[in-house]
Structure formats: C-alpha cells, structure tokens
N, C-alpha and C positions, 0 to 999 in steps of 0.2 A: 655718753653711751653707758645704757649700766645692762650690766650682764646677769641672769637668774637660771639657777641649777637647782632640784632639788635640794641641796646641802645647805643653797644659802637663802633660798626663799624664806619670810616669814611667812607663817599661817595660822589665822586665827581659826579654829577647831569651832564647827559650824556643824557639827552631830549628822547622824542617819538621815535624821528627819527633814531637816534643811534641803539637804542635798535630793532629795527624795521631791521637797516640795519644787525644787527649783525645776526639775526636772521633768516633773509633771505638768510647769506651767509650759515648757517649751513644747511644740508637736517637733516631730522629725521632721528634716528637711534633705529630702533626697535629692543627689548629685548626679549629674551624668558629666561624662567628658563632654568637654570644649570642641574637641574634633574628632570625629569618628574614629571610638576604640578598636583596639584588634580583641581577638575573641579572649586570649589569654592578658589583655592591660586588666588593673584593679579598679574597682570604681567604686566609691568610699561615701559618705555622709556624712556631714557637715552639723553641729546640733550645740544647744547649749539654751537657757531658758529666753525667752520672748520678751521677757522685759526684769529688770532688777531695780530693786528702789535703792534708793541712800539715807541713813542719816545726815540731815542737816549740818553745816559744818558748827563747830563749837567756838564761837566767839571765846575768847579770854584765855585759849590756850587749851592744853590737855589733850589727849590720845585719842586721834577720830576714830571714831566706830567703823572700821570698814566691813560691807558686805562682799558676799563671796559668787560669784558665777563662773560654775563648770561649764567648757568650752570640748567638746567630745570629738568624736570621727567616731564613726562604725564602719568596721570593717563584714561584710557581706558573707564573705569566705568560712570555712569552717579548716581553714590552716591561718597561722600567723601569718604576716607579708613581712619579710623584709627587703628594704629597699627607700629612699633618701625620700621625704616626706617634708613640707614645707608650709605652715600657718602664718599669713600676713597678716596683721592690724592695722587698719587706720584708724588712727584714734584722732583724727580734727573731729572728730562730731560730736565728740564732749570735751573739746577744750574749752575753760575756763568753768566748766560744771562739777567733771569729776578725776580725781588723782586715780590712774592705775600702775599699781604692778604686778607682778607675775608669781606664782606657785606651780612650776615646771613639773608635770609627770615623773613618772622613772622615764630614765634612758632619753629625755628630751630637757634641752637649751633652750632658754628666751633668753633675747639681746633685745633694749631698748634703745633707738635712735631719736634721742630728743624725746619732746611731749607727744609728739605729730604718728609717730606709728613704732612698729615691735614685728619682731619675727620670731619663731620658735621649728626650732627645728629634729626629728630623730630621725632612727633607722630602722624601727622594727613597729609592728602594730600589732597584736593580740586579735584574734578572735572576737566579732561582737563589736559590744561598744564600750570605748575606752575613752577618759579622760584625758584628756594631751593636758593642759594647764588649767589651771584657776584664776581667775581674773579678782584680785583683789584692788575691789572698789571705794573710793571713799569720795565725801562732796567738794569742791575745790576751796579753797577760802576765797568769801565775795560772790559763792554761789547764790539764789534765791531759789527761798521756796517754790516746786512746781517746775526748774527750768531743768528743761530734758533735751539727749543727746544721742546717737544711736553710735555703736563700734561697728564695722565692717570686717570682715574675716574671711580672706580666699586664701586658698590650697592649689600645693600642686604636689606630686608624688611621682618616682622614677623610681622605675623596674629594676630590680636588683642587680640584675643584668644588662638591662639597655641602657644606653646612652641618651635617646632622645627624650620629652617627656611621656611618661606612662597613661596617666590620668589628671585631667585640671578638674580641680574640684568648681561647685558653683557657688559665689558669695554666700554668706549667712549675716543676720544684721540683730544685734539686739539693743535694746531699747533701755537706757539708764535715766532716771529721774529721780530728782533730789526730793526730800521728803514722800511720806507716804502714812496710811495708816499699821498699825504692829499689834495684831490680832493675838493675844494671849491665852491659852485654855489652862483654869484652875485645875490644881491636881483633886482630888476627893478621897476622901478618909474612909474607904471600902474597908468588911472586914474580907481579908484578903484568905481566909481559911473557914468558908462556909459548908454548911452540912445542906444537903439535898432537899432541893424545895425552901430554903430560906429567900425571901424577900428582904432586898435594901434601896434605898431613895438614894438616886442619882439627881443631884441638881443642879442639872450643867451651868456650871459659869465663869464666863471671859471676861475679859479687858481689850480695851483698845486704848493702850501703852504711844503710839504711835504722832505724828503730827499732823496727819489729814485724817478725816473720815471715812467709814468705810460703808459703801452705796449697800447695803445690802449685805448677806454673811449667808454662809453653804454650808451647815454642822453633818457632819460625818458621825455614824454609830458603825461598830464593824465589832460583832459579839461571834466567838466560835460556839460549836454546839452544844456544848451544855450548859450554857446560859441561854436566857430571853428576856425579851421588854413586852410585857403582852400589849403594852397603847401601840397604836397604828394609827399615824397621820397623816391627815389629806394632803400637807403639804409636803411629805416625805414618800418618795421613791423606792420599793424596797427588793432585793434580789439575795437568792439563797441558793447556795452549792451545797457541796458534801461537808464545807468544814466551815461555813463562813454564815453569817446573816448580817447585810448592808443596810445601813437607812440613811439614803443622801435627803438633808431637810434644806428649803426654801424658804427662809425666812425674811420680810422685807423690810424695810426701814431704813434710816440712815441712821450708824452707830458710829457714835461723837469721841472724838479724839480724849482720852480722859475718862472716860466712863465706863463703869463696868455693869455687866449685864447679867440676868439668870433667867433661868426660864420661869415661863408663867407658874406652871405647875411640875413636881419634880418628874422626872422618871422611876420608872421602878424595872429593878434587875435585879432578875430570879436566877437560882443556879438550880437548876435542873433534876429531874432525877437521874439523868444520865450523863449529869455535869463530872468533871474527873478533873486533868490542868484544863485549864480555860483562860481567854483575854479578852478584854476587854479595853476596846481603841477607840477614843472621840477625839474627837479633830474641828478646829473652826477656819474657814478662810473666808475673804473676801467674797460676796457670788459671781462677778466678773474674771476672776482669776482661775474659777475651776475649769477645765475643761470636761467635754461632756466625754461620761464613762462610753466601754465598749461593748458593758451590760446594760445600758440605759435600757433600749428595746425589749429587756429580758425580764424587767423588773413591771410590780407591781404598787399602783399605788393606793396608800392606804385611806379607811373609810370613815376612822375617827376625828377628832374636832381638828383643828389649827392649831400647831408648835409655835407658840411664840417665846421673842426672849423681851425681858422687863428690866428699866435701867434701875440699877441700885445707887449708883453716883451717877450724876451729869459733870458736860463739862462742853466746852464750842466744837466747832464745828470744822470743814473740810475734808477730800478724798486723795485715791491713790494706790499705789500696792505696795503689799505690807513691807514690812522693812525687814522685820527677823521672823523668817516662816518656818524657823526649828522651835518654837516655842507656841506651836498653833494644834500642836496635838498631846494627848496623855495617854496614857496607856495602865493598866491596871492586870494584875496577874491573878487568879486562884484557885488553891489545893482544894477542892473536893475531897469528905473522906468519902470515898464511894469503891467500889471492886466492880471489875469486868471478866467474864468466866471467858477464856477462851478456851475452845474445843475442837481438838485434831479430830479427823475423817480420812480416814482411808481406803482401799476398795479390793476385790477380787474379780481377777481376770482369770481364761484360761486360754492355753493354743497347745497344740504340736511342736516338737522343737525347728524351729526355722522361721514360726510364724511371728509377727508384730503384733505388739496391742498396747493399748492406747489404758493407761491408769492414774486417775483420777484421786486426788486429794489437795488437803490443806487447814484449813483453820477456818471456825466460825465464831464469834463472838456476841454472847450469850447474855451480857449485859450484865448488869444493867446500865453501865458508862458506856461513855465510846471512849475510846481513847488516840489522843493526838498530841504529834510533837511540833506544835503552832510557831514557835520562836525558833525552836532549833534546825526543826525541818527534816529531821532524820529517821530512821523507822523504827516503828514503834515493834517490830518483832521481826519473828525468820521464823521460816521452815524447813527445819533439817530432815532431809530423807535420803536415808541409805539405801540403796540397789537391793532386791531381794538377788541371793545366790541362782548363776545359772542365767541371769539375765544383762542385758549392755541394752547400754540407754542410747536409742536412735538419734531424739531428738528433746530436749530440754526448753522449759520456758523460756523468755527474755527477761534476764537479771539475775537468773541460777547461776551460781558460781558450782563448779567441779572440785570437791576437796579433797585429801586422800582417805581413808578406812577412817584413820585417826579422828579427820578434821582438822589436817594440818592445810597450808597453803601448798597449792599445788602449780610446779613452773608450768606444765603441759595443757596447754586448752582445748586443742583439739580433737585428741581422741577422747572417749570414755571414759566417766569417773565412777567410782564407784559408793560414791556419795556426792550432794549438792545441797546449797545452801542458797533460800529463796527470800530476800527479804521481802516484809511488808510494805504498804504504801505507808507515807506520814502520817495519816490516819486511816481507823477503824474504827467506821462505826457502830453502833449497838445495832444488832441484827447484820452485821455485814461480814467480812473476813475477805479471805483471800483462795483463790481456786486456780488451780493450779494439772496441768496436762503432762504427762511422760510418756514417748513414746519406749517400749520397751521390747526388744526382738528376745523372745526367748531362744538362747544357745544350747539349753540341756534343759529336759522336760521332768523338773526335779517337782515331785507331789508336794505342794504346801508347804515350797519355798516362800518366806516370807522379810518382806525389808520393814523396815520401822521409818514412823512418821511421827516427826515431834515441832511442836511448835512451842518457842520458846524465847528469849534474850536476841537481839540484833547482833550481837558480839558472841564471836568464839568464846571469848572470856564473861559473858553476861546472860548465863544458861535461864535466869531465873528473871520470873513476870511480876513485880513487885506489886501488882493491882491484883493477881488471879487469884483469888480464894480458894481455887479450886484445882489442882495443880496434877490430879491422879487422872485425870481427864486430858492432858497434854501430848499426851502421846496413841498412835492408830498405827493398825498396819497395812501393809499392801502386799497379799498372798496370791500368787501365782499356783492356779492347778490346786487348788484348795479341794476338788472333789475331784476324782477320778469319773471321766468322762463327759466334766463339763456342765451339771445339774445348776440349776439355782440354789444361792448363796444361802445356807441357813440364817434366819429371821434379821437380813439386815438394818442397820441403825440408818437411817437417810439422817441428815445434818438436818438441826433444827430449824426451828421457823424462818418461812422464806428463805431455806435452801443457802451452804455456805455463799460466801461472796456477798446476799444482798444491800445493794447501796454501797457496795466498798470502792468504788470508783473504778480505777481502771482494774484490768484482771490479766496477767496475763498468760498468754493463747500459746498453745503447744506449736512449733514450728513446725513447714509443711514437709511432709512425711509421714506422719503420725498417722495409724490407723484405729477410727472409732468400730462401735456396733456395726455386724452386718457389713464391714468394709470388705467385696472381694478380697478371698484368696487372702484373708489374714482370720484370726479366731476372733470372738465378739468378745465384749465386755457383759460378765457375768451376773452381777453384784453389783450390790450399792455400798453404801460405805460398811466398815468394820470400823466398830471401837479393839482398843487391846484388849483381849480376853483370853485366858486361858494362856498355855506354852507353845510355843512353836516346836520341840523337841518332842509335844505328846502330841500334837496334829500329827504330824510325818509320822508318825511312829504308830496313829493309827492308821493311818492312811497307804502308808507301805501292808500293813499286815490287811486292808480290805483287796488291795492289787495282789498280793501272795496268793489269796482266799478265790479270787477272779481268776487265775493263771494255772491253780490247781483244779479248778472245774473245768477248762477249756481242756487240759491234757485227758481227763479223764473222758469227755465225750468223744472226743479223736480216740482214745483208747475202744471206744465201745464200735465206734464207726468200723476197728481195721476189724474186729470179732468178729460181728456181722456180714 
C-alpha cells in the first residue's frame, strides 16, 4: 500500500502547454447523481484527457519517461463545496501495460492498494475546474508496442452536513497506449523587435521524435493584431476577433517516425502598421487528436493554393498519439517601435438642482497601434474621473471602482464617491477606446461646475502611457450648467473617427437609473464632448458675472412695472 500527498509525490514538470494540450484532447464529461438529487445535493464533473500515449519502456535500464494525465472534477457552483469527496481507480485495464502513480492536488490523499486500483480523497473543492491528481504514467517493463489499456474513475461526495451520500458521480475512462508518435515544432529565429511594415519568412518546421507515425497533422497559426500572413489557404480554416487571427490548416499524409518536415513554401509575417507587443503562436498536432473548435462555423476558408509540408529527413513508419504534447507548439514575442495617441472626451450636461443626467466620456485611441496585454491579460489603461462639485453619482459603470478625492483606496462601496476609476479592456484597438455612462443627480445648481477626465496608467502608481506621444491630450472635462439656461455647447469636439469605443469590444453600460436626452422629468444631455480648454475658475467667473447681468435686468423691469 503506498500512500501519496502533495509533499511526497514526485512530478515531472510537463509546462502550460502540455497541460493545455491534454486538456483539450478530453471533452467534458458531465455527471448526474446515481439517485434522484435533492435541489440543494452538489453535482460535479468528472474529466481528464481521452487518451494518453506512453514512451516505450527502456530496455537496459535507466529512468522511464513518464507522461502526465490531469484527472479534474468541476464544480458547477460559484461558491467553494466543502464536504468529504471520494475518486476510485481501477487500474486492472492497464496492468501489465502501464506503471501508475499519483501527484495529489492541494488538500487531497491518494492511497494505492496493490497494482489493481487507488483512492484519493479531500474535503473542499474550488469553484470551476480543479485538478484533484495527476496520473503519472509510465510503460510496464515487457510492455509491446501498440498494447493499450483504459483507467476507470468513479466518485462520490458527501454534504458537509449530511450524513448520507450527497452526489455519486458517473464513471470516466481514459484510454493509455504505449508508444505513439512525438510531434515537435522548431523554434525560428524571428527578429523579435521589428519596425512597422517589416516583412520576415516563417518556415514552419517539425519533427516526429516519436515511435509511430502520425496519420496526418493540424498546424495551428494564432497571430494578435498587429501582425499578418497575407497567404490564405484552401486547406486552412480562418476566424478573427478583436485581438486574435486563427489559421487551423489540414494537411494530409502520413509523417514517419524520424523525419522532419517544412513547409513547401515559407510563410511570410508582416508586423503591421498598427503592430505594438504582438505574438505569435504555431502549434502542430496529430489531425485525429484535435477536437473541432467552437469557432469552426464562424471561420472562413481561405482561396489560395494548398499548405503543404515537405520531408527534409525520412525515416519508417507507424501511428498513435503523441507522447510529449508540451513540445508541439512555439510561440514568438515582438516590440514594435510604433505609438498609439489616446484621447479623453468628455461632455456638457445641464438641469435644475434635483434633476438627473446622464454624462458621457472616456478615451479614444487615435492610432496608429492598438495596443494589447496578450500574455499578461491585464489593462492596458483606466479612466480616472472626478465628480464635478455640487453633483453625486447615481449610478456608475460595471468595473468603476469609487476612490477618495486623493485616489486613495476607499473601504465604503456603497454610497457615493467622489471620484472613480474605470479600467480598460486588455486590449485597444486602433480606432477603438472605451465609453463609458454617469448617472449624475445635480444637488446644487453651481454654473460651470466642472469634473476632470483623464485617461491614463491602469495603476494608482502607473499615471503614465509609455506608447502616447501625445500626452497634452489625456485629459477632458465634464461641465455641468456650462451656460446659463441651457443653449447648445459652444463648437463641440465629437471623438474621432468612428466615434470613441469603435471596435473596442465590450463597453461598459451606465446602470439602470441613469437618465439620457429627452428622458421625462429629468434635464437632456447638451453637448457633445469637451477637450480641456481654457480654466474652469475663468468659465464660473464668467458665467456668474452673465447671471449678475440677467438678475439686474429682471429687478429693473419689475421696477418699471410698480411705476406704471
């Protein structure tokens, strides 16, 4: 009987990518209870890849190569469960194929009873989907090439609370087979800090490292936006988002154990004029092994000639799945020197003190890059705007944070802040930005009361745009009662081409409350945007002295009225 804890597992470190591909080869396999659940029992999913190859065992001795399969549970819930959780293995269906042992999650036990089967057991489950173990596989000695064996794996789980069982999960089976082929993708000598509009030859090329052959192979291209490949091929599939452009290719033939490949003719990868960071992802697998995307429907296929790949070495022959699927993709990184102007917008509203209105700004980016944080995933900017005096904010976007005057962190969420701080999406594209809704109930009906709008750093501490050239342009305002009684905005600036936000993906929507134009019984929306111009302390200051001038004409007609 041998016992396995995180502490004393070993684990051979099988990268992102592995884990990713293993992952992708399995579909989910959704569980229901054994016996009719009650409304509050858990009901969990069962998952882990579909099939796993092995290296061959090594005759003469020396350290077998084990592969790695993640064994999951998803938990449904958007709370953690705690409560006694239970993974069985029978492992007869690969005895005498393949040696397993265990890489325990946090906070879960595996106990092996003989060769014949294993339990694993915890007490709490995360959100989502979570790894419980790793199945570290290797081939038995006296194995043969080709001889395969499936694990079985049923669960059960008890309510934190209850005593009887909670939820019986439904078996899951995966599938182990010794040898396979071991799809390889060459890295490539890109210059990795290209200037706009440069052209370079991508000449895709793999190996199959592996002991079988591979029936066919599925090359993956996945370029953010400011790169392109302008070929377009009939055997490649292609689908494009805000940040992404796919090319899943079909290439056929059988690729020989031993032999490395290139394509017929290279690629060519342009960085863009609107290239800034940028990545660049190629990837090879087996074609039996991919599953089909959930953009396939969405994508387009291309009209140019046929991708082929050309062997550069041979070598025999045989199939299978790959053995080491962390080493089946490359990825490449690059600095564009290029700048993106972004430009705050902000607006002029008016009302009567009590009314609500609805004010409008944010950022537009003016190009010529997009700019996007691809690896990291984080945003690429914020927008800080402070409350104009005299007004409290009804309603604020989803993902404004409330800070104090300062921009310090603020404990109180609920009520009113008097500043807020809106990040970007992870990316921004060229022509696109971010737009953004406040409802704002005017409390005191102060003349050209004005709040400031600045777009700038994602961080408190990160004020500055390291791409903006142009930086005097960062900052807009948002004046309340800018004219006494309400006229149209002198000559305002509307945000540039196609209007802030276009193409910026999601945008988010003022909460409901908020009163636009023309909304009953609340004052319109005056104006279009304002760049910062001028002082705010010589607006008011003229604009109190036109109401002085308005207030002494009205006494003096009532004077002439009592005369008469």
């Amino acid at each position: 009987m041998t016992r396995f804890s995180p502490r004393t597992a070993p684990l051979r470190k099988a990268g992102g990518l592995a884990a990713t591909a293993l992952l992708l080869a399995a579909g989910p396999l959704t569980v229901a209870a054994a016996a009719p659940a009650r409304a509050a029992d858990p009901v969990f999913t069962l998952g882990g890849p579909a099939e796993t190859a092995l290296h061959p065992y090594a005759e003469g001795g020396g350290a077998p190569k084990r592969s790695t399969a993640g064994i999951t549970v998803t938990n449904p819930a958007d709370e953690g469960y705690e409560g006694e959780f239970t993974l069985t293995f029978d492992l007869t269906g690969v005895a005498g194929i393949a040696d397993v042992a265990f890489h325990p999650g946090p906070g879960v036990e595996c106990e092996t009873k003989g060769t014949r089967s294993a339990v694993c057991t915890g007490d709490t489950l995360a959100p989502g989907l979570s790894t419980v173990t790793g199945l570290l596989l290797g081939a038995a000695e006296g194995s043969e090439q080709g001889a395969s064996g499936t694990i079985r794996v049923t669960g059960e789980a008890r309510g934190a609370t209850s005593t009887p069982i909670a939820a019986s999960l439904t078996p899951f089976t995966t599938r182990v087979t010794v040898g396979g082929p071991d799809l390889v993708m060459r890295k490539l000598p890109f210059d990795h800090e290209p200037t706009p509009g440069q052209k370079q030859q991508a000449p895709i090329t793999f190996a199959n490292r592996g002991s079988r052959d591979a029936d066919g192979v599925f090359l993956t291209l996945r370029y953010s936006r400011g790169l392109d490949i302008p070929q377009r091929y009939s055997n490649c599939a292609y689908t494009t988002d805000e940040t992404w452009t796919t090319a899943r290719c079909s290439v056929e033939g059988a690729f020989e154990a031993g032999a490395t490949y290139t394509l017929a003719a290279p690629l060519t990868l342009e960085a863009t004029t609107r290239a800034y960071r940028d990545l660049f992802v190629y990837g090879i697998q087996e074609a039996g092994a991919v599953p089909r995307a959930a953009s396939a429907a969405r994508s387009e296929r291309g009209s140019g000639t046929v991708l082929r790949a050309v062997p550069l070495t041979k070598a025999p022959a045989a199939r299978g799945v790959d053995l080491e699927p962390g080493d089946n993709e490359q990825e490449a990184e690059f600095r564009t020197a290029n700048t993106a102007d972004f430009m705050a917008y902000g607006d002029e509203v008016s009302g009567a003190a009590g009314a609500t209105v609805t004010a409008r700004l944010g950022f537009h980016n003016d190009g010529p890059a997009w700019i996007g944080r691809v690896r990291s995933g984080g945003s690429v900017a914020a927008v800080d705007f402070t409350v104009p005096q005299g007004a409290t904010v009804t309603s604020a976007p989803k993902g404004c944070r409330g800070v104090t005057a300062e921009g310090a962190y603020r404990e109180d969420r609920t009520t009113p802040a008097p500043r807020y701080l809106c990040p970007a999406p992870t990316a921004v594209r060229d022509g696109g930005g971010l737009d953004l809704s406040f409802g704002l109930r005017i409390d005191k009906a102060l003349i050209g009361a004005a709040g400031r709008v600045t777009v700038r750093g994602p961080g408190l501490h990160e004020a500055g745009l390291p791409f903006d050239p142009k930086p005097g342009n960062n900052t807009a305002r948002v004046v309340l009662n800018g004219q006494s009684g309400g006229g149209p905005s002198p000559s305002p600036a509307p945000p540039a081409k196609g209007g802030p936000g276009a193409g910026s993906g999601k945008t988010p929507s003022a909460a409901p409350g908020t009163s636009g134009a023309g909304a009953p019984g609340t004052a319109g929306r005056v104006g279009g945007s304002l760049a910062s111009t001028g002082s705010p302390a010589a607006l008011t200051a003229s604009a109190l002295a036109i109401a002085a001038l308005t207030t002494g004409l009205a006494l003096f007609a009532a004077a002439r009225r009592r005369r008469y």
